[in-house]
TIFIGU-104485 format. One record per atom (N, C-alpha, C, CB): residue in three letters; x, y, z. Coordinates in steps of 0.05 Angstrom, whole numbers, plus 5000, padded with zeros to 4 digits. Glycine has a CB too. Layout:
alaXYZ/...
// end
This chain:
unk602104528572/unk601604798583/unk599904948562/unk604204948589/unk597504988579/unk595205158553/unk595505458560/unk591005068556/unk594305718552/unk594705988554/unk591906068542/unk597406108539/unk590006188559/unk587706278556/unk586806468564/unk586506168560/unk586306778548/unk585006998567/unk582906958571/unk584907248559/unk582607058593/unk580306978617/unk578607258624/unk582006858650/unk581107518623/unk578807718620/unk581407978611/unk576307778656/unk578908168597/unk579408478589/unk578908688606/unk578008538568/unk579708888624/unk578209218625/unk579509358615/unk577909368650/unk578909598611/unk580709838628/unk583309858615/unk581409768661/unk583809708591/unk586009758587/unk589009498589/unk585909978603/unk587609308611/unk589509048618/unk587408778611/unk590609038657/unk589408648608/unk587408398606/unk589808178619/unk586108318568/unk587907938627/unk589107768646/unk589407528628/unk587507718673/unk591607368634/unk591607078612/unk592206908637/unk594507058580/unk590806678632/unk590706388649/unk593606198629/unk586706198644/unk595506088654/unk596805908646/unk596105688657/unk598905948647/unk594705378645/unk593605148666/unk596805018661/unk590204918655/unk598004978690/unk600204728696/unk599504458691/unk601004718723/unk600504258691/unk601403958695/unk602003878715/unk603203878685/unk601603698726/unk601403638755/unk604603698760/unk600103288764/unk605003738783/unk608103658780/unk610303948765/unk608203338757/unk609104028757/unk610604238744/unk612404508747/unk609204288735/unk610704538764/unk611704688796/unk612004558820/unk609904888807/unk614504638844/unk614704448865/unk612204658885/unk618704378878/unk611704518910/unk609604628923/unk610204868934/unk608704468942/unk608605158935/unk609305338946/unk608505468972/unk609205448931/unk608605658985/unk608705849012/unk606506078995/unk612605999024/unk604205989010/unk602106298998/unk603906559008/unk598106339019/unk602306698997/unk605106999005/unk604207228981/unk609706858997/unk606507478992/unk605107698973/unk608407748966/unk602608008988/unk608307838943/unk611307978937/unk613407808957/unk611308358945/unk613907528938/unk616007428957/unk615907358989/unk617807618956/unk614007529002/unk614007429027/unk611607179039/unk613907679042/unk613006969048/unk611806729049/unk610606869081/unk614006409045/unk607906629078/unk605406619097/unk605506289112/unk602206679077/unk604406229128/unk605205909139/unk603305739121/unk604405849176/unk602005719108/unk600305619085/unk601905569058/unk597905849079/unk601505229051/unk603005139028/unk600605039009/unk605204909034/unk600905018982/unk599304998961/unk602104858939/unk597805338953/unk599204758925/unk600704638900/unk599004698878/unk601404318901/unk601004798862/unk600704968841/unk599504848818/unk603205078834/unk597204948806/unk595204888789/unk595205058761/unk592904938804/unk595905318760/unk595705568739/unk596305918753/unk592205538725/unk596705918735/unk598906298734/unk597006428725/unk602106368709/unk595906668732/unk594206878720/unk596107078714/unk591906988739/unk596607198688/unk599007448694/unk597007698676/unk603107358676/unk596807878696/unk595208078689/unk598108328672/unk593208188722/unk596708408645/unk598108648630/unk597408848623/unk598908618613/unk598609068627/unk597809438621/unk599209438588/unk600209738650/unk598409728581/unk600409778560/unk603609828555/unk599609938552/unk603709868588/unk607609828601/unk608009518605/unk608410008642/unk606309408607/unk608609048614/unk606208928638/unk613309118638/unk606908728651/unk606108528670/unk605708708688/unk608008298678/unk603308738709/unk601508928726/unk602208658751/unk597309028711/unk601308458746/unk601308318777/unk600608078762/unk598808438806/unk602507838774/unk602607508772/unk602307378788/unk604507398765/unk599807208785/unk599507028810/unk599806748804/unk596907068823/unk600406518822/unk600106308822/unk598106178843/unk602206248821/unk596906028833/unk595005898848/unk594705598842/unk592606028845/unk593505448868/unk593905198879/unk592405138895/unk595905148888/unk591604878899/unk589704748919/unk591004798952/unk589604398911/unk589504898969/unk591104858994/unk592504529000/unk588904929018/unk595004549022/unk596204229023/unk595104259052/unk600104129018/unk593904059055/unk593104019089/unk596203929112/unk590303689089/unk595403939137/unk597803789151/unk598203509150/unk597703829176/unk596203369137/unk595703059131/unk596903039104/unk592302949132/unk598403199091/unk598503259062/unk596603239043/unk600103129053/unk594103149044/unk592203149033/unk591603429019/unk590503049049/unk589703428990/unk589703758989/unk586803828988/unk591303908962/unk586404089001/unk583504129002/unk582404298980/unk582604249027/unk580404358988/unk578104478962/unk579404808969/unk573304428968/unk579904858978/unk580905168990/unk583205218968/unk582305179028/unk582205378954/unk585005538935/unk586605828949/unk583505678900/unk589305708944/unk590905998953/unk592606118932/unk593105948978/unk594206258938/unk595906338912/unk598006568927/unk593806488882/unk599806598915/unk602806748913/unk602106938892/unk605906548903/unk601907238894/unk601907458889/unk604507518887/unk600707588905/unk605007778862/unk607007978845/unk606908168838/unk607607928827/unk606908398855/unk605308648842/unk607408768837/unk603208828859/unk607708928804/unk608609228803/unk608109378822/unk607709358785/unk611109458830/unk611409758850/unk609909988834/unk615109868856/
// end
């Protein structure tokens, strides 16, 4: 597991976590917990930070087709601070 910022504004900056295959089990795209009918397998975590803490965490992943195959289409599971 590597950790790389990827970008600065405004005050937050975002850090890349790259996964291992396998590292995470496959997830439900979705926003705050609530799953969407779309599954992905998980590739790396972006977790964006303010000067209060974690602003919004995402995970992202290759789409899983219905053939299980996975396509070029990236999705991801959203975390936003209320």
């Amino acid at each position: 597991m590597s950790e790389t910022k990827i970008r600065s504004s405004a005050g937050t900056s975002v850090h890349r976590v790259e996964l291992a295959d396998g590292q995470l089990p496959d997830m439900a795209c979705g926003v705050n917990g609530v799953a969407q009918p779309r599954w992905f397998r998980p590739t790396h975590i972006d977790v964006e930070f303010d000067p209060r803490g974690v602003v919004e965490t995402r995970i992202y992943g290759l789409q899983i087709k219905q053939d299980g195959s996975l396509s070029e289409r990236e999705l991801d599971h959203r975390w936003r601070r209320q």
